[in-house]
SEVEXZA-762078 format. One record per atom (N, C-alpha, C): residue number from 1; atom name; x, y, z. Coordinates in Angstrom, 3 decimals. Example, Ala and Ser with C-alpha at 12.3 -4.5 7.8 and 13.67 -1.06 7.14 Angstrom:
2
   pos   site         c1         c2         c3
     1      N     13.190     -5.690      7.800
     1     CA     12.300     -4.500      7.800
     1      C     13.200     -3.300      7.800
     2      N     12.850     -2.250      7.080
     2     CA     13.670     -1.060      7.140
     2      C     12.900      0.030      7.870
//
This chain:
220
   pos   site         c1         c2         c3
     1      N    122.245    130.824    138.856
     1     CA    122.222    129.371    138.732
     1      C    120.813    128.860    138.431
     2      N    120.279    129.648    138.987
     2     CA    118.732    129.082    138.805
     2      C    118.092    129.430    137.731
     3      N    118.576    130.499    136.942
     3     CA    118.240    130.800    135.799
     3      C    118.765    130.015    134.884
     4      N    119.970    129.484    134.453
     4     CA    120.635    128.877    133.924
     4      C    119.585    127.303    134.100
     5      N    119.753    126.588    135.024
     5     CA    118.744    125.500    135.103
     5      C    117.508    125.713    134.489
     6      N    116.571    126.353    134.684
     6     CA    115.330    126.929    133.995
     6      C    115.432    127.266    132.536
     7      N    116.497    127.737    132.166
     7     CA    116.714    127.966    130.450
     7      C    116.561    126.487    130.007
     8      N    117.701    125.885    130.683
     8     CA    117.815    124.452    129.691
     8      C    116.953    123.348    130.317
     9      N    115.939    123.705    131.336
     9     CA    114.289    122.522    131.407
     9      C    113.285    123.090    130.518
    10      N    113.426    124.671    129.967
    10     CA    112.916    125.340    128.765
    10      C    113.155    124.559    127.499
    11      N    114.576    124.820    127.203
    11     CA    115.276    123.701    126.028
    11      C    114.816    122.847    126.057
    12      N    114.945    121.816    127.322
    12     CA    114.407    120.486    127.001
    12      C    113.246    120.411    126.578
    13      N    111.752    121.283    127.320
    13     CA    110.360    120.425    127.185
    13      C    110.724    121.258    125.586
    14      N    110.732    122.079    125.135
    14     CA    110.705    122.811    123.951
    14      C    111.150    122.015    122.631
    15      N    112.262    121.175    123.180
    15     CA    113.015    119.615    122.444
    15      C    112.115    118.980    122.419
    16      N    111.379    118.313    123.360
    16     CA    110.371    117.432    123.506
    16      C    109.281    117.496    122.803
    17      N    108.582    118.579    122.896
    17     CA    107.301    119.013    121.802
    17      C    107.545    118.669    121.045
    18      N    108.980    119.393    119.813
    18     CA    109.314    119.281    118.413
    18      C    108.981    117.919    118.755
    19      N    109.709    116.571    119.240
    19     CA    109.340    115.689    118.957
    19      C    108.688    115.242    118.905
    20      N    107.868    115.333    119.794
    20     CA    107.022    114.437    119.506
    20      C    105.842    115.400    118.588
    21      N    105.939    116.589    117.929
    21     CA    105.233    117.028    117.084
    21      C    105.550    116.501    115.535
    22      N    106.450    116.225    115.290
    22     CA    107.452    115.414    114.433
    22      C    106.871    113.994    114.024
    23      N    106.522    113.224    115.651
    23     CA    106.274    112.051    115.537
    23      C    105.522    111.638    115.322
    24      N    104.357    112.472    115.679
    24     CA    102.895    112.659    115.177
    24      C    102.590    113.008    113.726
    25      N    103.462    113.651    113.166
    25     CA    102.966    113.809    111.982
    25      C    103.779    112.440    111.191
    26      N    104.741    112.033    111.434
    26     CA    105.265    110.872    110.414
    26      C    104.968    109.621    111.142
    27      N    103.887    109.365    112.365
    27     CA    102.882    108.479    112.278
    27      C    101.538    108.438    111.220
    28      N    101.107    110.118    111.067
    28     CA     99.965    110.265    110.594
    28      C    100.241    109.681    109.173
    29      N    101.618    110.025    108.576
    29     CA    101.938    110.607    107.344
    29      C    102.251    108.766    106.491
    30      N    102.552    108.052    107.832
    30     CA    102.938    106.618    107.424
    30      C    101.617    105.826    107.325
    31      N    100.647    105.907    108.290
    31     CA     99.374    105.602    108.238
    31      C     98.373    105.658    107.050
    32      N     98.645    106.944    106.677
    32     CA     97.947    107.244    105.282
    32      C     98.619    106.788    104.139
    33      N     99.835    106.333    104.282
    33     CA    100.545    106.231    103.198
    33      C    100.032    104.373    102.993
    34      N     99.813    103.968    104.591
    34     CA     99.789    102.601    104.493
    34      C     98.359    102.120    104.178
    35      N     97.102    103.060    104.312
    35     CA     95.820    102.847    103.778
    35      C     95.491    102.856    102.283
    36      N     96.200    103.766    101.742
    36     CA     96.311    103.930    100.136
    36      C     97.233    102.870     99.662
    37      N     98.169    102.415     99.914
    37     CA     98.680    101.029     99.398
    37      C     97.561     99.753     99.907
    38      N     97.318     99.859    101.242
    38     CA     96.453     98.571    101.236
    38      C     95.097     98.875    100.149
    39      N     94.543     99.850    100.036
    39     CA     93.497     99.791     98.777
    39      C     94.021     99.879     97.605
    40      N     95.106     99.679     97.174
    40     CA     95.874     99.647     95.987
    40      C     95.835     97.996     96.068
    41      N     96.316     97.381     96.925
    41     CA     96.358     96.013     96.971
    41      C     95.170     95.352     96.365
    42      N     94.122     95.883     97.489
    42     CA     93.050     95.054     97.428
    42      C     92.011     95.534     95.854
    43      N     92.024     96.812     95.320
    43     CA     91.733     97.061     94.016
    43      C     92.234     96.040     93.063
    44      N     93.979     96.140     93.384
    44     CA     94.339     95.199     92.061
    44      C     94.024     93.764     91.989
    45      N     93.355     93.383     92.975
    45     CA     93.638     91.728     93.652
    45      C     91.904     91.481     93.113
    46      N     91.380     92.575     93.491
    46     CA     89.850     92.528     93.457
    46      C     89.395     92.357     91.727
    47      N     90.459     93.777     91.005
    47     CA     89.943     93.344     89.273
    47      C     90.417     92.396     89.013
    48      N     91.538     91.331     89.371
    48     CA     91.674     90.208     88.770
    48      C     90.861     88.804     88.750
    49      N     90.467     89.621     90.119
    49     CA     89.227     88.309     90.498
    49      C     87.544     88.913     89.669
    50      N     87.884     89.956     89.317
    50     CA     86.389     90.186     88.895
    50      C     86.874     89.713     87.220
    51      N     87.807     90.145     86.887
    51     CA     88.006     90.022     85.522
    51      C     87.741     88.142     84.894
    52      N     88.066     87.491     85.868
    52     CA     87.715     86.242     86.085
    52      C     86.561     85.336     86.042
    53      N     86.258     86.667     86.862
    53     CA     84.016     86.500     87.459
    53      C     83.489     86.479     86.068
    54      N     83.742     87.793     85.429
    54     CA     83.081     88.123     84.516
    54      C     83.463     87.432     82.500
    55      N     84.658     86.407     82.871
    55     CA     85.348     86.197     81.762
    55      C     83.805     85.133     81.110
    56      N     84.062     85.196     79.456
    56     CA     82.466     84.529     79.060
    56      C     82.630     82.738     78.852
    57      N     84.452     82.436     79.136
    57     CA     84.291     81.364     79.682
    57      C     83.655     80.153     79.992
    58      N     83.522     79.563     79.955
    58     CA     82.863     78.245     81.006
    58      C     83.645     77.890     81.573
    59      N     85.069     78.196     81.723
    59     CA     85.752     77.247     82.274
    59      C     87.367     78.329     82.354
    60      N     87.664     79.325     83.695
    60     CA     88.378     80.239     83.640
    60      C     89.435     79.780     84.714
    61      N     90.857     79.706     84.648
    61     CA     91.964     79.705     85.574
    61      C     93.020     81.141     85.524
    62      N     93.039     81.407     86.737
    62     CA     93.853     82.677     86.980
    62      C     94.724     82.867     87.924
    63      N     96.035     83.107     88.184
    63     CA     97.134     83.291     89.106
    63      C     97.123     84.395     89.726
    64      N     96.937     84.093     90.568
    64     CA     97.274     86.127     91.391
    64      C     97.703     86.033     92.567
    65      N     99.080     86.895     92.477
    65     CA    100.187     87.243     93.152
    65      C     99.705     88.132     94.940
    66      N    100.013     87.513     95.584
    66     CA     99.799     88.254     96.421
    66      C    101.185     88.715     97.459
    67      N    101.472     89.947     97.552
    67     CA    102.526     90.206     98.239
    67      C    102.831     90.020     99.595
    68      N    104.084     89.832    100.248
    68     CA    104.298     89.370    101.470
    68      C    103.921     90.536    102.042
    69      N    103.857     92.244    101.723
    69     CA    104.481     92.803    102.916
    69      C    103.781     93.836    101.853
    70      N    102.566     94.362    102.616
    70     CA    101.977     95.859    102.056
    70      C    103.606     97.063    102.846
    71      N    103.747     97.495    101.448
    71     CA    105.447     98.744    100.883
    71      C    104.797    100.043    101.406
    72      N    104.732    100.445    102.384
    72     CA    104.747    101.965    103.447
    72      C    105.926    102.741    103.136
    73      N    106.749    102.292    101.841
    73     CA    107.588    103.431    101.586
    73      C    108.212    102.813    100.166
    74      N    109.166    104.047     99.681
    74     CA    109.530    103.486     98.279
    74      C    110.549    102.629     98.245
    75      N    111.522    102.370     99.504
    75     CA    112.532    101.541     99.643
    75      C    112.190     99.742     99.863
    76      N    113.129     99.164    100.014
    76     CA    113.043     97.502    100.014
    76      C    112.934     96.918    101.425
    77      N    113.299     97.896    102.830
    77     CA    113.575     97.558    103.681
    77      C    112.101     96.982    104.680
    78      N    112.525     95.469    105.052
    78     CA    111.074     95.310    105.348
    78      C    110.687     95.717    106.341
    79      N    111.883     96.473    107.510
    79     CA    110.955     97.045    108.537
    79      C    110.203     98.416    107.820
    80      N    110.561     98.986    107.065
    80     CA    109.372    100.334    106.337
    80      C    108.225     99.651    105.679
    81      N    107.959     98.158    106.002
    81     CA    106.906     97.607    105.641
    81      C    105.685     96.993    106.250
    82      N    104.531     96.884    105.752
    82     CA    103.548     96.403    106.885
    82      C    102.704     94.906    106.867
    83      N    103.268     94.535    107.890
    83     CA    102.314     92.891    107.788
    83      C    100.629     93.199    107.943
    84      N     99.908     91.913    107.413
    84     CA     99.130     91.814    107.413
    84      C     98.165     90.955    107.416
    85      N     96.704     90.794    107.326
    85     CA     96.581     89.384    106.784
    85      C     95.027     90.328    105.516
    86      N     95.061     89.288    104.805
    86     CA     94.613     89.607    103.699
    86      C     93.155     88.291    104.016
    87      N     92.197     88.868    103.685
    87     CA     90.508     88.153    104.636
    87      C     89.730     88.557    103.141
    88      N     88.695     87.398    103.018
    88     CA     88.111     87.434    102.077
    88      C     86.897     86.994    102.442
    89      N     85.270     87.466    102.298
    89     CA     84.323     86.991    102.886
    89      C     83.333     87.016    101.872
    90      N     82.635     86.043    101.994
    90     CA     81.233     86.308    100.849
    90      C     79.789     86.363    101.150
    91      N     79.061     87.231    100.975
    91     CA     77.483     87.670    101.701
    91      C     76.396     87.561    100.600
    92      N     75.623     87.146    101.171
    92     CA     74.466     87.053    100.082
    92      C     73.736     88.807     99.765
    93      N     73.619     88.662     98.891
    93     CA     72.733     90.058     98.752
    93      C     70.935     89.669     98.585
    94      N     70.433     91.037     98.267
    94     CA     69.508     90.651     97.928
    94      C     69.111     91.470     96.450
    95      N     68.259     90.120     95.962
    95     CA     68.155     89.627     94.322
    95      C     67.045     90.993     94.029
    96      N     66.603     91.723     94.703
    96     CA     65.244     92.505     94.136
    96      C     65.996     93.463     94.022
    97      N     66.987     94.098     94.549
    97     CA     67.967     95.500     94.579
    97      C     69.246     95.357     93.599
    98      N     69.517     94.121     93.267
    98     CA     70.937     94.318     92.403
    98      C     71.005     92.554     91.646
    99      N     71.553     92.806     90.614
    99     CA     71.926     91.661     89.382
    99      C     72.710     90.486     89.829
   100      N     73.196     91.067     91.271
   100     CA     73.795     89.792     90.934
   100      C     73.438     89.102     92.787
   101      N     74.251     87.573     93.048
   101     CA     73.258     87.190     94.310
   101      C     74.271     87.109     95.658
   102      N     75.613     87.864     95.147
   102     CA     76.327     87.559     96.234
   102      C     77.548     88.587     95.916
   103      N     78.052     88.934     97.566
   103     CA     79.128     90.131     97.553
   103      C     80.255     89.910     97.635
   104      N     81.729     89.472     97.096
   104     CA     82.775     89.340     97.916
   104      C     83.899     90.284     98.211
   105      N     83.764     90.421     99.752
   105     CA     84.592     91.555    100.468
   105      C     85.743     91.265    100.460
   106      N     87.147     92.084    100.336
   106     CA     88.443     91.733    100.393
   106      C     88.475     92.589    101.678
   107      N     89.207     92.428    102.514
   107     CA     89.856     93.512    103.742
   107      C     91.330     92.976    103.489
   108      N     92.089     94.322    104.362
   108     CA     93.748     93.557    104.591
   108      C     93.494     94.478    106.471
   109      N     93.746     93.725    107.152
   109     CA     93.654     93.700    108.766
   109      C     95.341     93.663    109.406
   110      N     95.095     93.991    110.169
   110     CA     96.405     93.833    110.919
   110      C     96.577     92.412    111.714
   111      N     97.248     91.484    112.332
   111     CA     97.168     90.162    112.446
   111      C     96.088     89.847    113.567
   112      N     95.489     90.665    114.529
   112     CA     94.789     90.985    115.336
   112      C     93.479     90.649    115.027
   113      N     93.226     91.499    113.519
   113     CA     92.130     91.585    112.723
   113      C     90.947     92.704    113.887
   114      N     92.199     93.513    114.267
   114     CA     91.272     94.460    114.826
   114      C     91.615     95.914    114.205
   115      N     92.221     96.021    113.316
   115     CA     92.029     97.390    112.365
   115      C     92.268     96.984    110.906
   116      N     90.875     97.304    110.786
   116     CA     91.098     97.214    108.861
   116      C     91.436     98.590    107.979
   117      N     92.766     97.986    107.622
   117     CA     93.674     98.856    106.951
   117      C     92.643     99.853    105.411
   118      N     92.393     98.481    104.665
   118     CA     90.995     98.987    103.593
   118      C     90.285     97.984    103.154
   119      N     89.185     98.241    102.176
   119     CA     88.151     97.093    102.310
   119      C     87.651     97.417    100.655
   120      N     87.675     96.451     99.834
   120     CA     87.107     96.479     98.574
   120      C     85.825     95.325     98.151
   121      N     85.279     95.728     97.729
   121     CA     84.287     94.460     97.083
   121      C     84.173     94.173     95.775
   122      N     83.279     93.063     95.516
   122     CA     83.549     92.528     94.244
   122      C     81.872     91.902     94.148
   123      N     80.819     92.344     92.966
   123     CA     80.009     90.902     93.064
   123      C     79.798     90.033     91.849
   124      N     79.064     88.942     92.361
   124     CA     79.089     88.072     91.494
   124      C     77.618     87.405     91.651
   125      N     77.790     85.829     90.594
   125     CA     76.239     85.077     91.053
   125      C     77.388     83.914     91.042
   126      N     76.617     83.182     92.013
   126     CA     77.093     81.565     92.094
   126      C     77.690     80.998     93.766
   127      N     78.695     80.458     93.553
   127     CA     79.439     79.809     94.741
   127      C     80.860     80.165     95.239
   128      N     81.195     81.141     95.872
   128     CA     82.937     80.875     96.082
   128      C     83.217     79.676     97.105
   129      N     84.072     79.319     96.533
   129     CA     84.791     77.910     97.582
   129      C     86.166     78.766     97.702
   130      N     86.365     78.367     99.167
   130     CA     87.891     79.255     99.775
   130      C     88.639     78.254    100.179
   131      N     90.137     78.481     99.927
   131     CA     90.957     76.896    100.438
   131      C     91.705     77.535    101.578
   132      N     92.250     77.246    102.491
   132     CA     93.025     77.179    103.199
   132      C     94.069     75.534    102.982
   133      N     94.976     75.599    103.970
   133     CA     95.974     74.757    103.821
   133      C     96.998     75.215    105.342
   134      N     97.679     74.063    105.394
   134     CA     98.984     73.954    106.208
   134      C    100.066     72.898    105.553
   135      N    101.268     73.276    106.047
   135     CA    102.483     71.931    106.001
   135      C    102.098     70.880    105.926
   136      N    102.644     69.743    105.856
   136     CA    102.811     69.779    104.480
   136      C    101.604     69.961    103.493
   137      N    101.463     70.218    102.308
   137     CA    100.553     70.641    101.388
   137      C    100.178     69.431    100.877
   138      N    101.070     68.293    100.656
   138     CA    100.833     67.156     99.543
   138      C     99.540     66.292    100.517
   139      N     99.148     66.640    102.081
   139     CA     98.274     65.985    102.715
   139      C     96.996     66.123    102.722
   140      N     96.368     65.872    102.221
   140     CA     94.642     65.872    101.394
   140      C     94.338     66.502    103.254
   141      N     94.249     66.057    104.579
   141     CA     93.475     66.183    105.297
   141      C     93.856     67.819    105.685
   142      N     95.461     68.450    105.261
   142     CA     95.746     69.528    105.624
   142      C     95.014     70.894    105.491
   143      N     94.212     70.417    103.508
   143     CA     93.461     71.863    103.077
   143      C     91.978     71.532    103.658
   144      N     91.401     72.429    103.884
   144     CA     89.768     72.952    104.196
   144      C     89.569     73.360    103.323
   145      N     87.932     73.071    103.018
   145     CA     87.268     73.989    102.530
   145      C     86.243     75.334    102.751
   146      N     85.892     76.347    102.944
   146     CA     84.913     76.836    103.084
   146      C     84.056     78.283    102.144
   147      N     82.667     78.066    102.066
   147     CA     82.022     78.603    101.139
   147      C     81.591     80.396    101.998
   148      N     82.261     80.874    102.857
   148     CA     81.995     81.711    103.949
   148      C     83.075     82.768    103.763
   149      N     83.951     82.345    104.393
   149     CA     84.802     83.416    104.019
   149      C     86.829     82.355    104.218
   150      N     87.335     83.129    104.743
   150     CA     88.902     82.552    104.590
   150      C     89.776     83.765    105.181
   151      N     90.765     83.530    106.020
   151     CA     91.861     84.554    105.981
   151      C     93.141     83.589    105.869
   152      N     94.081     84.694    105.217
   152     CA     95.426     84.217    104.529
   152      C     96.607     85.280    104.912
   153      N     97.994     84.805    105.653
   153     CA     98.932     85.323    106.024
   153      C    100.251     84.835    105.408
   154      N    100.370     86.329    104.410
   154     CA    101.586     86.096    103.689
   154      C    102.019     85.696    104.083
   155      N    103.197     86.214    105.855
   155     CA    104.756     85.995    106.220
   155      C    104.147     84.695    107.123
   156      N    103.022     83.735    106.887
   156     CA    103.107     82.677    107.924
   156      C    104.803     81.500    107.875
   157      N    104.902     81.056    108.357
   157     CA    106.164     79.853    108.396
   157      C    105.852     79.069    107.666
   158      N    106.221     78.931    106.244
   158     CA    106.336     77.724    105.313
   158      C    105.077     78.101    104.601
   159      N    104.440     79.402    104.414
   159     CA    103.138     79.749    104.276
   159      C    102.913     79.590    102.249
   160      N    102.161     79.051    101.870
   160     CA    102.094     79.276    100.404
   160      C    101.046     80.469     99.840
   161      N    100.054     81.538    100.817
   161     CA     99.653     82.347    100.914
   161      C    100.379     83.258     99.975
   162      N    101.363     83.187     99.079
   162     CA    101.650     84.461     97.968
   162      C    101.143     84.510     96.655
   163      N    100.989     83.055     96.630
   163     CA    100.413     82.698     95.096
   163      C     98.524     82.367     95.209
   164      N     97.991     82.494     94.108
   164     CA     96.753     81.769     94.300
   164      C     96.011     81.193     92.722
   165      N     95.659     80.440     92.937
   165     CA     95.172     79.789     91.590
   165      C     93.897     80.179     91.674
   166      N     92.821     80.966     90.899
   166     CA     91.677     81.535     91.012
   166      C     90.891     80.576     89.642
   167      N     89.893     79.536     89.736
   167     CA     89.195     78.533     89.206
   167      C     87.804     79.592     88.698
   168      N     86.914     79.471     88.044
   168     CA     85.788     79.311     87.566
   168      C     85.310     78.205     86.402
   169      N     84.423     77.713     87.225
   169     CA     83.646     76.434     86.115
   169      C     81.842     76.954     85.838
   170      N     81.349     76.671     84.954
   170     CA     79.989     76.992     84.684
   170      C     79.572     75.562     84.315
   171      N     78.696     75.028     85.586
   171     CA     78.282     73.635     84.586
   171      C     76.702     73.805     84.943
   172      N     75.779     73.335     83.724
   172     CA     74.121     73.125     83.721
   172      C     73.759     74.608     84.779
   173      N     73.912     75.737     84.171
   173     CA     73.572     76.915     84.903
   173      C     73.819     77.410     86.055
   174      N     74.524     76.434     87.247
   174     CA     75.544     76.500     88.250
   174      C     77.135     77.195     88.207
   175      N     77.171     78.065     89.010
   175     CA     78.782     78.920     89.083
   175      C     79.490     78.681     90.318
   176      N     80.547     77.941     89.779
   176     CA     81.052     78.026     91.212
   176      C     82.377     78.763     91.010
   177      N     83.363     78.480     91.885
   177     CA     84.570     79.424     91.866
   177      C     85.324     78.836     93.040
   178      N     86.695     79.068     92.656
   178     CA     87.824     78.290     93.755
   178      C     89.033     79.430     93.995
   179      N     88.901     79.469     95.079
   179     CA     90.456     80.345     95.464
   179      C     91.385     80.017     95.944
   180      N     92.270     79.519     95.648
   180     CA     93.288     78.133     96.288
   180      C     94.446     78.915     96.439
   181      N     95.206     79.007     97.508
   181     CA     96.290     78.989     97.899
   181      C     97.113     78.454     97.181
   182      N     98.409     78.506     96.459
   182     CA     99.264     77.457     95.426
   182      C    100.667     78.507     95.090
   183      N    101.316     78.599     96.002
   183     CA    102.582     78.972     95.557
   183      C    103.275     78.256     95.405
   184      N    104.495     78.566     94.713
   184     CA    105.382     77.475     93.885
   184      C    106.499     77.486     94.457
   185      N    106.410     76.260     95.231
   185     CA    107.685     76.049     95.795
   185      C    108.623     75.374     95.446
   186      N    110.292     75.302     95.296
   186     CA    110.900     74.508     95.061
   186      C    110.630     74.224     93.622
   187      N    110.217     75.209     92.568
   187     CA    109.446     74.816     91.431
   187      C    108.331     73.697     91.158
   188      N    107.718     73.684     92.665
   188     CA    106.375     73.116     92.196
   188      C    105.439     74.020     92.512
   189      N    104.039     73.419     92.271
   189     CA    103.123     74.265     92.870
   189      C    102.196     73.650     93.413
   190      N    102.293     74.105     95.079
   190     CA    102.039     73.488     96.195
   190      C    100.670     72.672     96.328
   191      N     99.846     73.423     95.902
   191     CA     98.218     72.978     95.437
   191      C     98.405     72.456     94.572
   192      N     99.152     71.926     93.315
   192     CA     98.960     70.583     92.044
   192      C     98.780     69.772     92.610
   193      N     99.479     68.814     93.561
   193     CA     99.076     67.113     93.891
   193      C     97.193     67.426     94.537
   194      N     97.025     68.304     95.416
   194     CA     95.724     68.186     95.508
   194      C     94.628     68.652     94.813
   195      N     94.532     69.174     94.049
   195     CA     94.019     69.950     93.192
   195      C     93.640     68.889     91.828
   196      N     94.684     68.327     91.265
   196     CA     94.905     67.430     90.482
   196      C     94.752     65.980     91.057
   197      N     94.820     65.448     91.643
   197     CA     94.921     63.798     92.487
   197      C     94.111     63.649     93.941
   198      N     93.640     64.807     94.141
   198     CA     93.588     64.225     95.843
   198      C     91.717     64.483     95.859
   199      N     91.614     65.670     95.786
   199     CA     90.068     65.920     95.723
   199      C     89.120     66.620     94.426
   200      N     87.989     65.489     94.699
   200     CA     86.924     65.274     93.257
   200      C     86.425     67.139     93.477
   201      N     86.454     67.690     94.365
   201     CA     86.238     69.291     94.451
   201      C     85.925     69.815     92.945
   202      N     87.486     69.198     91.769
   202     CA     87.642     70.256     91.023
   202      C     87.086     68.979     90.334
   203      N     86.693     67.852     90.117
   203     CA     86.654     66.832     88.849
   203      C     86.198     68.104     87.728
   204      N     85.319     68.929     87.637
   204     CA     84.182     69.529     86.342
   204      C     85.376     70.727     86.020
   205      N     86.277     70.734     86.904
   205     CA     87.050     72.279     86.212
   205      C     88.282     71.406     85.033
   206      N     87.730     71.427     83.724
   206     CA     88.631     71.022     83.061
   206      C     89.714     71.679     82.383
   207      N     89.726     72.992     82.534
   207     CA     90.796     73.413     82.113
   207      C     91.644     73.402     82.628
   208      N     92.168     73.293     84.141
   208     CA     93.075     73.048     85.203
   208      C     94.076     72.006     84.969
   209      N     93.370     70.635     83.983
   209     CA     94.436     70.294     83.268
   209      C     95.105     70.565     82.348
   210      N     94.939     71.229     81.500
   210     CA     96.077     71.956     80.765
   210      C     96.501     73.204     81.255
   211      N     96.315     74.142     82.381
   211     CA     96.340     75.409     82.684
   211      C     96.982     74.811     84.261
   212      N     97.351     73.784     85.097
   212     CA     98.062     73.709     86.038
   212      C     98.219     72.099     86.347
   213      N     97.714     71.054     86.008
   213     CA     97.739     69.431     86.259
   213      C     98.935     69.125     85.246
   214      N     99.163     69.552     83.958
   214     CA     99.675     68.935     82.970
   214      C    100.792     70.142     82.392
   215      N    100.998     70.939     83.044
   215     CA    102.355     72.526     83.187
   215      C    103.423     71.764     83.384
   216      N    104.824     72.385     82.630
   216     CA    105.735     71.712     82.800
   216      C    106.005     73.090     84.417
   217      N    106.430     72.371     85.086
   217     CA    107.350     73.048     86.502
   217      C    109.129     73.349     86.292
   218      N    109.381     74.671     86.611
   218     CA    110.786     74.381     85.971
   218      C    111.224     74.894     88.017
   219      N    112.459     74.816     88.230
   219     CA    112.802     75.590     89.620
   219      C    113.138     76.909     89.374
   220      N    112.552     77.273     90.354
   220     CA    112.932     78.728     90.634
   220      C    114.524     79.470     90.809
//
């Protein structure tokens, strides 16, 4: 009898290992899978914004998509998927070591913002301006501005964080740059009434009227 008991507390811890040897590796195996998509993210997010930086322009507007849910696997299901928040910061450099006068960092963090998934940069010369926003959108006092940095959460509630309208203006040797939040809701797009009507921010970005003030909107 006692042998019999002892075989199968053998079985069991012997069950147990596999598992959790198992579990360990398709933690490891999901982890890595989820660092190489978040620098896939932030690469593609990063050349669109550099491609922007660098367009010869005076006057550049650009859309970029940002996804709800960094894809930890090849299926649709969003629990095999990973939230996040997507953080954007800008640092001055210095002018004697490199061409240009300022750095901007992309991270994607976990909502905590205590593990960064991956981290890309981008530089430039001039000004980034970062928008934030809340509900409703059409309320001038809702968006902020700041020239520092910004974080943005796809799956927020009513969040317009998927879309972004990316601005560059060049006026009298001055660069600035706008990263606006503007998904299209309901076939509008959430940032037009302010962007267009509410704040002098953009008066000098003139292409914004024909490239998003003066767009026909159709519904989604």
């Amino acid at each position: 009898m006692f042998e019999f008991v002892l075989s199968k507390l053998n079985m069991l811890l012997f069950a147990t290992a596999i598992a959790a040897i198992v579990l360990f590796f398709m933690t490891s195996f999901n982890s890595n899978i989820q660092t190489r998509r978040s620098f896939e993210l932030l690469y593609n997010y990063g050349n669109q914004l550099k491609s922007g930086i660098d367009s010869p322009s005076y006057c550049t507007i650009k859309y970029i998509n940002l996804p709800a849910y960094i894809k930890t696997n090849d299926g649709s299901s969003i629990q095999y998927n990973a939230n996040y928040l997507f953080n954007v910061n800008s640092y001055e450099t210095n002018p004697e070591t490199t061409n240009y006068n300022h750095k901007l960092v992309l991270t994607a963090t976990d909502k905590r913002k205590k593990n960064i998934f991956a981290a890309y940069d981008v530089d430039f010369n001039g000004t980034m301006h970062f928008y934030t926003s809340k509900y409703p959108y059409d309320v001038k006092d809702n968006w902020k501005e700041n020239d520092k940095n910004a974080s943005y959460d796809p799956q927020q509630v009513r969040s317009n964080n998927h879309l972004f309208v990316f601005m560059k203006k060049i006026n009298t040797n001055n660069i600035n740059y706008y990263l606006v939040p503007c998904d299209k809701i309901n076939g509008k797009y959430s940032c037009k009434d302010f962007v267009c009507n509410q704040s002098d921010d953009f008066k000098d970005v003139d292409c914004k009227n024909t490239q998003l003030c003066h767009t026909e909107e159709n519904s989604n």
